[in-house]
N, C-alpha and C positions, 0 to 999 in steps of 0.2 A: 504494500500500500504506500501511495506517495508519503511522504514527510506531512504535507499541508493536512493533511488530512487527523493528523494525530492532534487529540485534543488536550489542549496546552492551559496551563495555571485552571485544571479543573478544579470548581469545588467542589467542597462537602455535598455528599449524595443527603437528598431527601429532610431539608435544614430549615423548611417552614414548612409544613404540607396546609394546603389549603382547603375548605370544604367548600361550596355551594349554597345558595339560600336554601336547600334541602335537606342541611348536613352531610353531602354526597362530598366525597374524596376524590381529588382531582391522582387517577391510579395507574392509568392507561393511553399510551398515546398513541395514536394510529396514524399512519406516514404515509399517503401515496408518493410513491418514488415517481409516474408519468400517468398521463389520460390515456394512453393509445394500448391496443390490445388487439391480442391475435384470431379474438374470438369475437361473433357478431352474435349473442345470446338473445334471443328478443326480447328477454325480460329486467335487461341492462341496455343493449346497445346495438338494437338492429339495424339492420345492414341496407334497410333504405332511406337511413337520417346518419349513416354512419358509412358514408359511400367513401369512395376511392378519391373524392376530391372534397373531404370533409378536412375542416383545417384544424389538426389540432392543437395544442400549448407548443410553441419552439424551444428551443434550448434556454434562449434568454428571458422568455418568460416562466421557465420553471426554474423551482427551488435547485439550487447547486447543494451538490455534496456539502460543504463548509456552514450554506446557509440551516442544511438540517441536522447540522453536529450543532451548531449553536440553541436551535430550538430546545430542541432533545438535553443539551446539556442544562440549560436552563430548566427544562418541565422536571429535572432531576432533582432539580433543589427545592420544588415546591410539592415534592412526592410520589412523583411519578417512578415506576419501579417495572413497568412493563412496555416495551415497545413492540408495534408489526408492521412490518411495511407491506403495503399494498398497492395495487392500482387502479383502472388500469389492469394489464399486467407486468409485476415488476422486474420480473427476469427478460423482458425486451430489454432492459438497459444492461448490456455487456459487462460493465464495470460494478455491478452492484456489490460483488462481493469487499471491494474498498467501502463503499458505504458502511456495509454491517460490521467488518473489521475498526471501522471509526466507532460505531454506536457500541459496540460489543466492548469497548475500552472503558466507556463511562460510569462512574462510580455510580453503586445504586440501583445500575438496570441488572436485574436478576433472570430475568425471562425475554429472550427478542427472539420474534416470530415474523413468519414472511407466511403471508397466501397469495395462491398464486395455482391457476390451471392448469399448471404441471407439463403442459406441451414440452415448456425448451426446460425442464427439470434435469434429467438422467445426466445431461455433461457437466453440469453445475453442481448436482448437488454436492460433492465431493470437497468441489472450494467455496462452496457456502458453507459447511462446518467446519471447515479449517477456519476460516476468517472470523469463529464465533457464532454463528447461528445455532439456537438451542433448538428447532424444531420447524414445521409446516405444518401450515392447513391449507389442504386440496382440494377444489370444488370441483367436485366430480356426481352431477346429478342422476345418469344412469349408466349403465352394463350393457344394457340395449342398443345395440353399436345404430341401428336407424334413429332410436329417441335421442342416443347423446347427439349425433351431426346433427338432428334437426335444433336440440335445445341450445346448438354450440354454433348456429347459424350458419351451418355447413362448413366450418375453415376446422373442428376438431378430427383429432387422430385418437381413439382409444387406447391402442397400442402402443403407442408414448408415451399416453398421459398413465399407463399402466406402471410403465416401464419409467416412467420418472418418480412414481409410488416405492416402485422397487428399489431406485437408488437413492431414494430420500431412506428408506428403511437399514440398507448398508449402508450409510454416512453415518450415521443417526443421528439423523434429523427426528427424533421421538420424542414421545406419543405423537404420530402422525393421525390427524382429527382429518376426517371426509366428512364436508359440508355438501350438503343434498337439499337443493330447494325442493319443493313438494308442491307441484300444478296438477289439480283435478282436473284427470282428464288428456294430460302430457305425461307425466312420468311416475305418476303414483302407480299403476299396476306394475311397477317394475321394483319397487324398493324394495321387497323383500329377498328379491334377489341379488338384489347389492348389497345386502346385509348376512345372508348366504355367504357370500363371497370375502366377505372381509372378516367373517366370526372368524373365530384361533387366530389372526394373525398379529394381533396387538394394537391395532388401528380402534381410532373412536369415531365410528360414522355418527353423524350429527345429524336429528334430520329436520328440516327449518321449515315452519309455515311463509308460502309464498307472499312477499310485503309490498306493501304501497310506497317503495320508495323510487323517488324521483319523481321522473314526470311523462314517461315514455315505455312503462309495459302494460298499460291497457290494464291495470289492476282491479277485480271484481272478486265482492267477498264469496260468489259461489264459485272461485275459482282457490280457495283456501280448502287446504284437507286439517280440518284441525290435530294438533296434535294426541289429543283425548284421543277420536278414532284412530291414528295411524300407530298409536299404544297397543290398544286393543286386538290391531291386527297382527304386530306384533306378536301379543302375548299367547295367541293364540297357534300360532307356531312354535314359539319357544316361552318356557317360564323363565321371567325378570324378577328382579326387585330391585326398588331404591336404595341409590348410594347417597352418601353426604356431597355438596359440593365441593368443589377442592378449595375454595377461595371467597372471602365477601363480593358478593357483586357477580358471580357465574351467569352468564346468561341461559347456560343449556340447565335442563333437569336430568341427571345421570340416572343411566338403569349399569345392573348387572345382567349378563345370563347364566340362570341361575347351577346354570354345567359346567361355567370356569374358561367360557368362550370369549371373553371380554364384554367390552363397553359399548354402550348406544348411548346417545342423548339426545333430547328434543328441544327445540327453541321456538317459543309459541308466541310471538310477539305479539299477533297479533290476539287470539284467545286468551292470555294469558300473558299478559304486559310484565315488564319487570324493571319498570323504568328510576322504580324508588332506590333501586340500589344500582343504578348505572355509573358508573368511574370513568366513564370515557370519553377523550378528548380526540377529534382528525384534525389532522392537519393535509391540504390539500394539495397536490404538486404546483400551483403555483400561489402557494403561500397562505392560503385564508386557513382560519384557525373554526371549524363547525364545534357545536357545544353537543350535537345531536345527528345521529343519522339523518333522522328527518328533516332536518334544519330548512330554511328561505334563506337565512343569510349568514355570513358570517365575519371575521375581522380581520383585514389585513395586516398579516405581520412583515409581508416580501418587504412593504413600502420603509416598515422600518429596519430592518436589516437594509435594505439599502441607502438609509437614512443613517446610515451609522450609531444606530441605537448602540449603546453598550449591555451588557449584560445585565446591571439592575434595574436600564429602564422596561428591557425585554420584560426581566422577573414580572413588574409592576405591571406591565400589561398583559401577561397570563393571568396575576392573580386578580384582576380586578374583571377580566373576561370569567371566570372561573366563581368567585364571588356572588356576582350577578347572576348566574347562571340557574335558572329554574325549568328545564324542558322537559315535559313530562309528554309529550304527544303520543308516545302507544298506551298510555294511560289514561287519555281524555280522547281518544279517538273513537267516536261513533262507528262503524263500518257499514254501518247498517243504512248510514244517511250519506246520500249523494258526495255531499259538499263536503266531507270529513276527509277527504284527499284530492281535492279539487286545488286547494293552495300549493303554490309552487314550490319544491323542494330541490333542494342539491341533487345533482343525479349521481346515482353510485360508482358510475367509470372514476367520477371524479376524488372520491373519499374510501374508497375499499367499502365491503359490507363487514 
């Protein structure tokens, strides 16, 4: 990794932590490294508003390497103890692995994670944990080599995205978590065999009620498979029971099987909000800092890094973003009423999910 990139007169990890007008702990920061991605998912970033002459963030308007060691080293001192970078997808950028060797240096961060659809995985993974990466999450929605091209907007490879599974597994890049969005009607008659496929092997398929985020997948509540029944269908092929969370603020509800096959979890944002114990801050490839997936808006930091803010004006504008910060939207979210996702959101290419 270059010299520039090693970070210099760090301080003391974790030396105010900050809470939220909710008492919510500022815990988690989430990094998209670029907007651009290999994949045209329709329920992210279809591929006729996401065409071949779609213009997206340039170099010089996305965050530099430098500008997200500063971030990161600042959200360290105010508590933060978790990083992942996302995008986007993050592994398009060639050099990533200098990034996470930057971040992986930082006093404090205990846990850095990258997701990411695993296509250009298998040559990387190797110098992704050399460089300090503790682990991935893979979003791999089905097994069904027709339903994954269709859900992956024709540009996915199974057999990569397998195969980069595989070499995240020998790096160890572990607990490798598989994120599975759930569309009634697209890939729910397939999940149990992606769950088939990944029992014994030490993976934690996750499997995610389909969200109203953004502004561009046509989101409809009879297109949610609630968590509750895809439980039950579950349970009914294999016996589970609940585990404890690993951590305050888990989004998933963990099962066991009950044979010693490992782990499942579910994320039911929308049935089953869990907004009161959210820790989570994005930060997005060119610079705005969201308080919430869901978010409208959020706050430029590029303008001050490039303003030559120093590091405790930075502090002072995380903590007072952080502070303010009250967003509870899968909490007060109607689903049932038109207009309860009609308001404009960040769209997820741009913030990771």
């Amino acid at each position: 990794m270059s010299s520039d990139l090693n970070p210099e007169d760090r301080p003391a990890a974790n030396t105010a932590v900050v809470r939220d007008a909710l008492r919510r702990p500022l815990h988690d920061l989430r990094i998209s490294v670029l907007d651009q991605c290999n994949f045209r998912c329709p329920y992210c970033m279809p591929e006729d508003e996401f065409h071949a002459d779609y213009e997206f963030l340039n170099r010089q308007q996305r965050l530099s390497y430098e500008e997200i060691l500063r971030i990161a080293q600042v959200a360290a001192r105010l508590g933060v103890s978790k990083l992942r970078l996302t995008g986007g997808e993050p592994l398009l950028d060639k050099r990533i692995p200098d990034l996470v060797a930057g971040l992986a240096a930082i006093p404090g961060i205990d846990d850095l994670a990258l997701t990411t659809n695993a296509m250009l995985l298998a040559p990387m993974a190797r110098k992704l944990a050399d460089a300090g990466l503790h682990r991935v999450t893979i979003s791999l929605d089905s097994l069904d080599e027709d339903v994954f091209r269709r859900m992956s907007g024709g540009r996915g490879d199974l057999s990569q995205v397998l195969d980069g599974v595989a070499a995240a597994q020998r790096a160890g890049l572990s607990p490798i978590k598989i994120n599975v969005v759930v569309q009634r009607g697209v890939n729910d008659h397939t999940v149990l065999e992606l769950l088939e496929h990944f029992r014994g092997t030490g993976h934690i398929v996750r499997l995610i009620e389909f969200m109203d985020v953004g502004n561009r997948n046509g989101w409809r509540l009879d297109q949610v498979v609630p968590s509750r029944q895809l439980l039950e269908q579950v349970r009914e092929r294999w016996p589970l029971r609940r585990i404890d969370q690993n951590y305050p603020g888990e989004v998933a509800r963990r099962y066991e099987y009950v044979d010693g096959a490992g782990e499942i979890g579910f994320i039911s944002s929308v049935t089953e909000p869990f907004c009161g114990d959210c820790s989570r801050a994005r930060l997005s490839a060119d610079g705005m800092l969201y308080t919430c997936l869901f978010a409208n808006q959020g706050t430029d930091l590029r303008e001050s890094l490039r303003n030559d803010a120093d590091d405790e004006e930075l502090a002072d504008i995380l903590s007072q973003i952080w502070l303010q910060r009250a967003d509870r939207y899968s909490e007060l979210r109607r689903p049932e009423l038109a207009e309860a996702h009609v308001l404009r959101k960040v769209e997820m290419y741009r913030i990771g999910g």
